[in-house]
MDTraj code that builds the backbone (N, CA, C; nanometers):
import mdtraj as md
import numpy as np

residues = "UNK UNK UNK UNK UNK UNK UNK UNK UNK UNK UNK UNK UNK UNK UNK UNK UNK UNK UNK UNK UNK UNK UNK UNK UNK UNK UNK UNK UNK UNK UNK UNK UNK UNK UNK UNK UNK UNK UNK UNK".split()
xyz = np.array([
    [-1.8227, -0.1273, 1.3018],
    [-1.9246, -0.0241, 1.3053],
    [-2.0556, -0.0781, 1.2487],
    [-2.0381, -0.1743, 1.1056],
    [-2.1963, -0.2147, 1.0646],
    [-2.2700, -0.3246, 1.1540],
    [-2.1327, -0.3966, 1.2713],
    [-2.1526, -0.4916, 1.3480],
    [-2.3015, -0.4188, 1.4361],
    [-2.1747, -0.2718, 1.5361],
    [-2.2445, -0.2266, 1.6097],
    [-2.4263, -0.1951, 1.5663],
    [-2.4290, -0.1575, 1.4469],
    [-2.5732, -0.0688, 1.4082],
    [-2.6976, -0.1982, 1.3918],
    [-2.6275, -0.3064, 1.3296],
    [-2.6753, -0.4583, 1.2876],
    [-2.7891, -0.4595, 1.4136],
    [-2.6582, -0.5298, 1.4737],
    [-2.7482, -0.5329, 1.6711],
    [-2.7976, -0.4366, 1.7046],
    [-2.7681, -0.2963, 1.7223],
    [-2.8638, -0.1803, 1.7727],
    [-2.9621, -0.2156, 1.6924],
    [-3.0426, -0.2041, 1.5481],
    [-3.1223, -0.2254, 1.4795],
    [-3.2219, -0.3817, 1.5417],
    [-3.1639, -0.4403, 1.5622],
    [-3.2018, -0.6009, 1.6162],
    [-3.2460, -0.5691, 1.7480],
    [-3.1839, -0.4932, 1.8541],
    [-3.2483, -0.4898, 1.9843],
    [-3.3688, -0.3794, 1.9604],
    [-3.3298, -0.2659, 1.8688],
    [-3.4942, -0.1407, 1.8472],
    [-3.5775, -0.2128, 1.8277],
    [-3.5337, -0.3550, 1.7213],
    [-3.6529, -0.4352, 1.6910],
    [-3.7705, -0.4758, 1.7950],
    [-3.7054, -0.5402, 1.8463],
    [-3.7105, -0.6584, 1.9632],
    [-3.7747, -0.5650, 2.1424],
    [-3.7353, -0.4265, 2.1026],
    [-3.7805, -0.3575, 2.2468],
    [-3.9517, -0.3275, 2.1817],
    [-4.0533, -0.3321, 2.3061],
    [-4.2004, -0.2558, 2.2833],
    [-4.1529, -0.1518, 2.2054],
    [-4.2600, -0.1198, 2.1090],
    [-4.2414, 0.0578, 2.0744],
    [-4.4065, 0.0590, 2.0579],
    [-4.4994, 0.0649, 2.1368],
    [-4.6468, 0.1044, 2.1477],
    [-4.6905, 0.1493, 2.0066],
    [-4.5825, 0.2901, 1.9841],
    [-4.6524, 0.3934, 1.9430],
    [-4.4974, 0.4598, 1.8266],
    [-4.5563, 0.5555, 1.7451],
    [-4.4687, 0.6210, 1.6658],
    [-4.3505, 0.7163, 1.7250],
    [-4.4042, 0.7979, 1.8180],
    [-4.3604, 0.8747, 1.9059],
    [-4.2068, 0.7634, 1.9835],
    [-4.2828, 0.6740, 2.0540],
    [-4.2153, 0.5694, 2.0862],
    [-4.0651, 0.5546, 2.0514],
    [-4.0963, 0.5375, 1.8937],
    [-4.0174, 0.4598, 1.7825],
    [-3.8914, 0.5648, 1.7774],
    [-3.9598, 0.6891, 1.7485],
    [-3.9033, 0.7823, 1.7450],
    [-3.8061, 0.8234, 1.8284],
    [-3.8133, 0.7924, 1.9773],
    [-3.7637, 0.8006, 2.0956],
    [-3.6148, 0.7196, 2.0941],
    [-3.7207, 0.5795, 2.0572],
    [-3.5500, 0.4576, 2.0288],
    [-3.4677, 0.4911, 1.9224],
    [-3.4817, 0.5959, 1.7949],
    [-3.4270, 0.6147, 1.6880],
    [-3.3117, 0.6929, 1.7708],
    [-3.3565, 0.8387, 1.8449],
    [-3.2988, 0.9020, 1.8474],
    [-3.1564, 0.8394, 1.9329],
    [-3.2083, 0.7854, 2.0564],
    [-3.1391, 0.7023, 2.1537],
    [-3.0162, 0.6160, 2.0705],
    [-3.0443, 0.5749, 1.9312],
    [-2.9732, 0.4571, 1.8698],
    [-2.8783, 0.5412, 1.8209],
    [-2.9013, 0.6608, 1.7381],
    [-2.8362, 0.7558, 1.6620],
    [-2.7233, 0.7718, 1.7685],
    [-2.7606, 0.8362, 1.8993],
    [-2.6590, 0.8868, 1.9852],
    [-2.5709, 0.8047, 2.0191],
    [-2.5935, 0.6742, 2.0661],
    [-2.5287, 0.5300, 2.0734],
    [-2.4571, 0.5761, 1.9534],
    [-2.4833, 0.5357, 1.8365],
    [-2.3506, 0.5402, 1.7330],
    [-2.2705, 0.6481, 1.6848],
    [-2.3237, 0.7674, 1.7569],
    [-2.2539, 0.8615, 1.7053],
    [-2.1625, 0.8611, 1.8147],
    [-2.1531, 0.8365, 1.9829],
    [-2.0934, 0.8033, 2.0396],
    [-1.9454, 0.7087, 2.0279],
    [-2.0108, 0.5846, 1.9876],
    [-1.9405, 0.4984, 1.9595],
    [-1.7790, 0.5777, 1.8058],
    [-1.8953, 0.6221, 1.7567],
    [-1.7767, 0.7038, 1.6269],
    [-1.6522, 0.7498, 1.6828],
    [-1.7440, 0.8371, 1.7925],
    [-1.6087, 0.9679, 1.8443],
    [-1.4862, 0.8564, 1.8643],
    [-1.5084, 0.7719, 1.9834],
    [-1.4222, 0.6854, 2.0365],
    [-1.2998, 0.6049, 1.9280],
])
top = md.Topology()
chain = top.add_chain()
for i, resn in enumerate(residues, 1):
    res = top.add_residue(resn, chain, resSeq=i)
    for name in ("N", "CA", "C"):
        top.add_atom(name, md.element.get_by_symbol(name[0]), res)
traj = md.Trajectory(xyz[None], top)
């Protein structure tokens, strides 16, 4: 699980984020990714 968040954190890095809004966008996207990943 800290594997999974490591790399999610490393690719949010690594993608454009222009803007705050942006950022905000990939947070939420990442959250769902791992809360996903949990259920499973």
């Amino acid at each position: 699980m800290k594997k999974l968040f490591a790399l999610s954190l490393i690719a949010l890095s690594l993608t454009a984020c222009n803007t705050i809004q942006g950022m905000g966008k990939d947070v939420e996207k990442l959250g769902q990714a791992v809360e996903g990943a949990g259920k499973k």
